[in-house]
N, C-alpha and C positions, 0 to 999 in steps of 0.2 A: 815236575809233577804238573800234569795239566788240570785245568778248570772242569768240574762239573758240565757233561754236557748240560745244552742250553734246549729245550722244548717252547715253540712259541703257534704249537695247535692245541694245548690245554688251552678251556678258556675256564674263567671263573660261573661261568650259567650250568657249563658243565657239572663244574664240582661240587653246586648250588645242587643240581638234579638229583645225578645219581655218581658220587664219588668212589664208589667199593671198587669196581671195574676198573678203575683209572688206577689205584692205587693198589690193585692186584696186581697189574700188572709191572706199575714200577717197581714192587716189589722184587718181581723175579728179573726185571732187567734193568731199571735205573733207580736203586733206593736211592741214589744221590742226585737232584736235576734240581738246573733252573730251570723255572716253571717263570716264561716273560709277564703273562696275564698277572699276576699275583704280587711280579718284583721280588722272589723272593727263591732261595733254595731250599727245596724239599728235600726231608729225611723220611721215608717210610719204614724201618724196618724198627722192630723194639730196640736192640742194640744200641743203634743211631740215636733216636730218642730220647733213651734214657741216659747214655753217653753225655748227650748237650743238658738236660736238665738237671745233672747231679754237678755237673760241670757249669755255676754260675760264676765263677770267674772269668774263665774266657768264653763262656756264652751268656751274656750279661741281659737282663729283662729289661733295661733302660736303653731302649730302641727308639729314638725318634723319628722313625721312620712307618711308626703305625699309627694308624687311625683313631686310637682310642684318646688320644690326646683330645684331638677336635670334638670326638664322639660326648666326653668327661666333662668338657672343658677344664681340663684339670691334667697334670702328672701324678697319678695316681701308683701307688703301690704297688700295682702290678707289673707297672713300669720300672722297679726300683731295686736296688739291692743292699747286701748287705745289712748296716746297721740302721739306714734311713728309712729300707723296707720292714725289717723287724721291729721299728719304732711304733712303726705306722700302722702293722699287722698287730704285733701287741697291744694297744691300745683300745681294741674290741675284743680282743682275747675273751675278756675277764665276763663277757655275754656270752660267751659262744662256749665256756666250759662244760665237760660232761656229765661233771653235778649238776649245772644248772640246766644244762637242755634235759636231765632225768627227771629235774625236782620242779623246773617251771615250766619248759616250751613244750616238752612229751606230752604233760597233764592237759596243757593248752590244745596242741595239735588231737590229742582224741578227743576235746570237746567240739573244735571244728570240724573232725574229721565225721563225726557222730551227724552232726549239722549237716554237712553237704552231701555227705550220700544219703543221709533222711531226706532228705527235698528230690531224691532223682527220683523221678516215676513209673515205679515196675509197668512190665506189660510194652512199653515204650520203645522204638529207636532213636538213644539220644547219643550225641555229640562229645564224649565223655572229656576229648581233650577243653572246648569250649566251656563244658558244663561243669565240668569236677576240677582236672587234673591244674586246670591255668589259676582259676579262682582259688581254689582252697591254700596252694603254695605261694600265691601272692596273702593270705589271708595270714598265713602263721610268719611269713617274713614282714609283713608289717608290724606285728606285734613285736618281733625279736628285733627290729631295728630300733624302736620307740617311733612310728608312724602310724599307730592304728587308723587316724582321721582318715590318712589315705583310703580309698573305697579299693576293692577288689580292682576294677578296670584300669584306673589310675596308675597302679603297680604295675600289672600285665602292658597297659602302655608304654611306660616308663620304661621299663625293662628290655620291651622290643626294640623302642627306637635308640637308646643306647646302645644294645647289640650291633641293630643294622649300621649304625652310625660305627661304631668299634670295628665290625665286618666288611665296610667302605672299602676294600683295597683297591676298588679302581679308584678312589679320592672323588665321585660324583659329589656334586655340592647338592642336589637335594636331600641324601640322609643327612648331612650335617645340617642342613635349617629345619631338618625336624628332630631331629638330636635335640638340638639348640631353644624349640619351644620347648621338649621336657622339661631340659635344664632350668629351664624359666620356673616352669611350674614347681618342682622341687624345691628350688631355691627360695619360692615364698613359702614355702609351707615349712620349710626346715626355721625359718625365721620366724614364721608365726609359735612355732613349738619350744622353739628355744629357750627360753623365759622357764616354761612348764616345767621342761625335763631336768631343768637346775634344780630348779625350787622342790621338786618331786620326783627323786631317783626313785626310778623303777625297774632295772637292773638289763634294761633295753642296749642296745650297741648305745644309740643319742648319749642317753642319759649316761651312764659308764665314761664316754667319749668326755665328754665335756664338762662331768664333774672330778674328773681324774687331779690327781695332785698335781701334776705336768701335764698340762694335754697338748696335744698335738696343735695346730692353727686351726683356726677355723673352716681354711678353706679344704683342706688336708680330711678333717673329718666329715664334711661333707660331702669328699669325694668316696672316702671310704662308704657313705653308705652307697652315693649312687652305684660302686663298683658292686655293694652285697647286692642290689635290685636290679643291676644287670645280671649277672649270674646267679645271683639265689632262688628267682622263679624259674627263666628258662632249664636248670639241672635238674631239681625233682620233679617240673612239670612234664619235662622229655623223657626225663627217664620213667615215671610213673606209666607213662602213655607207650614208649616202651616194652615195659614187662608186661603189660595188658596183653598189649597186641602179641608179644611172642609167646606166652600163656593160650592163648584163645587161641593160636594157630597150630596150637603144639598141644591138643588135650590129652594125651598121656604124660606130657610133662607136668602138665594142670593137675593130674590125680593124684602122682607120685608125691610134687609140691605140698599138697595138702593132708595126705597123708604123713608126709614125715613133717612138716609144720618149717616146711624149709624156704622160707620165705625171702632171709636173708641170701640164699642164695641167689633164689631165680632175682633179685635186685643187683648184686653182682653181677651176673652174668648178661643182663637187659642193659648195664652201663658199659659192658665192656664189648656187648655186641652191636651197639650204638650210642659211642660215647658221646653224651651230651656237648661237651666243649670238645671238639675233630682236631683242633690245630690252634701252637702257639708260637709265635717270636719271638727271637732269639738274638742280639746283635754278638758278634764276630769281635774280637777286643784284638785282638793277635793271628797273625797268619798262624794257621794251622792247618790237619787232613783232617777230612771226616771221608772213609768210604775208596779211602785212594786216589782221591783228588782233592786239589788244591782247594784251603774255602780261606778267601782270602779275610785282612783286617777292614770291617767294615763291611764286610756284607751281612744280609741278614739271612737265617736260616729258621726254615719253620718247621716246627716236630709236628706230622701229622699222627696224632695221637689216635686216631681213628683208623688207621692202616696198623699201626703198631699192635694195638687191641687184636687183631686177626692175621698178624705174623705166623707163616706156616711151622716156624723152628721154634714155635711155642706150643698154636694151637691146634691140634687136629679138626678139620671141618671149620674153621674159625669164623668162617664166614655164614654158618648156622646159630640158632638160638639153641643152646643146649646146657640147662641150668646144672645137671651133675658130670661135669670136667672134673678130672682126678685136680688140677691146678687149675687155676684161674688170677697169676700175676698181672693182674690188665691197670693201664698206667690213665686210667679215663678219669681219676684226683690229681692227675700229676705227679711226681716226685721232684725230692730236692726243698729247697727252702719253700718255693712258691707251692706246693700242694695244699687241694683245697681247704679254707677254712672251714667252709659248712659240710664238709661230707662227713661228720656225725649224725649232722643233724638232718643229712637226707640219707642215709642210712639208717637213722630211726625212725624218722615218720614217711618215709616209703616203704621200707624194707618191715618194719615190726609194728605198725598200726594200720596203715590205709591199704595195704592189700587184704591182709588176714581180714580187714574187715569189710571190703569190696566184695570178695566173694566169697565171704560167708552171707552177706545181704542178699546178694544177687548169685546164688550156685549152679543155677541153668545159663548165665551169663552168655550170649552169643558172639560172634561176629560175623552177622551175614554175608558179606563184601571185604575180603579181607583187598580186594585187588582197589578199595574203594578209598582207600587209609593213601594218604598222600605223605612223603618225605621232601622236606627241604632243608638246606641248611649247610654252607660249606665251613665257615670258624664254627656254628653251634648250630648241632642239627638233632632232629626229632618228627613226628608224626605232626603235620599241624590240622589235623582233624582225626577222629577215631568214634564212627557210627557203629556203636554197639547198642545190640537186642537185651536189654535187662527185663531177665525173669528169675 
């Protein structure tokens, strides 16, 4: 059985740009490639995907071969399996229940959510990714972490530069030295708070973490938050800005939306038609096939979860925004043990508070320049601006 062909004209600015194309196309002809820019062997097709991530045994998340290591400073969770990763996942559980995101963070997120679209200014073309979608999801994940101190910016920083640092596959050393101030700045502030969240459980991840009867190390839960504030603003901020934009381009979907109150929908459909997190790591435990070629022991393979999302033998048109699909199985939480923790909690306060109340405030809502809306992002991608006309 031979090796995955090897492709060495992808590049990574590429996939940074515009990924759909590239990954359209290896769908119909190489779901299986090394891809040399990347280091790594790509799976496009759902099958494939899902295949490796139901499959954590011999596709193991404990790859030291990625970036998130240097990005973390830390071997984090995501990296882990088994009983060491369910230790480590469990132990924020008990914040992140769906009692508690009903009975505390919901009640929370519509007083913030009330907050920061009160402040946008009808009549206006503003920025919504900048002005709404970044700040308010760093806003309700500070609170659910036990960080409130943290400001809005602080998070949405923090957040970024662990990403870009985590998204390093070429290994340049400048995202890791600004990785590396975050980490700095985290690190005092998880110190200054520490003391507080003992003394004053307030049912935050911190406080849960480290008044737990067994907790985890210390170093261990502080990885675990930085890992919630890489991923917990970038998700519902992408995907929020997302559904806007495919909403606004699609106003008969907009009507329909709003007439039948299907809100959760059009948020399924806005993650699955640009999944916030595109692609994850895989390491190889045992020679095995994937796809009719060899993938040997040791190599690493990456499920692009963003081509899978728009797999032809699922979705018809997939590569449209179209919120009522008779089905919509899109793998954009992941499956398998590592499936997202917070996609409750951005399936509630995206999906059933900050749209329904986005455009009910704003119901003439625009988008002047939809050609204007910029995408980047190849591990974790979204709109990183979105100039809309609120009236």
């Amino acid at each position: 059985m031979a090796l995955a062909p090897l492709d060495e004209e992808i590049t990574l600015a590429q996939l940074t740009t515009d990924p759909y194309p590239i990954y359209r196309r290896l769908r119909a002809e190489s779901p299986v490639l090394r891809v040399a820019s990347a280091g790594r062997t790509f799976l496009t097709t759902a099958e494939l995907t899902k295949k490796v991530k139901d499959n954590p045994e011999l596709f193991s998340s404990d790859d030291p071969n990625t970036p998130m290591k240097p990005a973390f400073r830390a071997h984090t969770l995501m990296r882990k399996d088994g009983e060491e990763h369910l230790r480590e996942r469990m132990a924020m559980a008990p914040a992140l229940t769906p009692k508690r995101i009903q009975t505390d963070w919901g009640p929370l997120y519509e007083k913030f959510a009330e907050q920061y679209v009160g402040r946008l200014p009808r009549g206006e073309t503003v920025d919504l990714f900048s002005e709404l979608c970044g700040p308010l999801a760093a806003r309700i994940l500070a609170h659910v972490l036990g960080i409130p101190e943290a400001s809005d910016a602080q998070m949405q920083r923090w957040s970024q530069h662990l990403i870009d640092g985590a998204g390093n596959f070429g290994w340049q050393p400048e995202p890791f030295a600004i990785s590396d101030k975050a980490n700095d700045e985290m690190d005092a502030l998880f110190t200054e708070l520490r003391e507080k969240r003992i003394a004053e459980p307030d049912g935050s991840a911190y406080s849960v973490m480290l008044n737990a009867e067994n907790p985890i190390p210390m170093s261990q839960i502080w990885a675990n938050i930085k890992i919630a504030i890489g991923g917990g603003i970038n998700e519902p901020r992408d995907a929020l800005a997302t559904i806007i934009y495919g909403l606004l381009t699609n106003p008969d979907q907009l009507e329909q939306v709003r007439a039948e109150g299907a809100w959760s929908k059009a948020f399924e459909e806005g993650v699955r038609w640009v999944a916030p997190i595109q692609a994850s790591s895989r390491l190889v435990t045992e020679d095995t096939e994937l796809g009719g070629f060899e993938i040997p022991k040791g190599d690493t393979v990456m499920t692009i979860q963003a081509s899978a999302n728009r797999d032809e033998s699922i979705y018809e048109n997939g590569e449209e925004y179209f919120v009522f699909r008779d089905k919509n199985p899109h793998q954009a939480f992941g499956n398998g043990p590592h499936h997202c923790a917070g996609a409750h909690i951005a399936r509630r306060t995206v999906g059933k508070i900050i749209l329904p109340l986005l455009f009910d405030r704003f119901p003439d809502m625009r988008l002047p320049d939809p050609d204007a809306v910029i995408w980047r992002g190849f591990g974790f991608r979204g709109p990183i601006n979105l100039p809309v006309e609120l009236n």
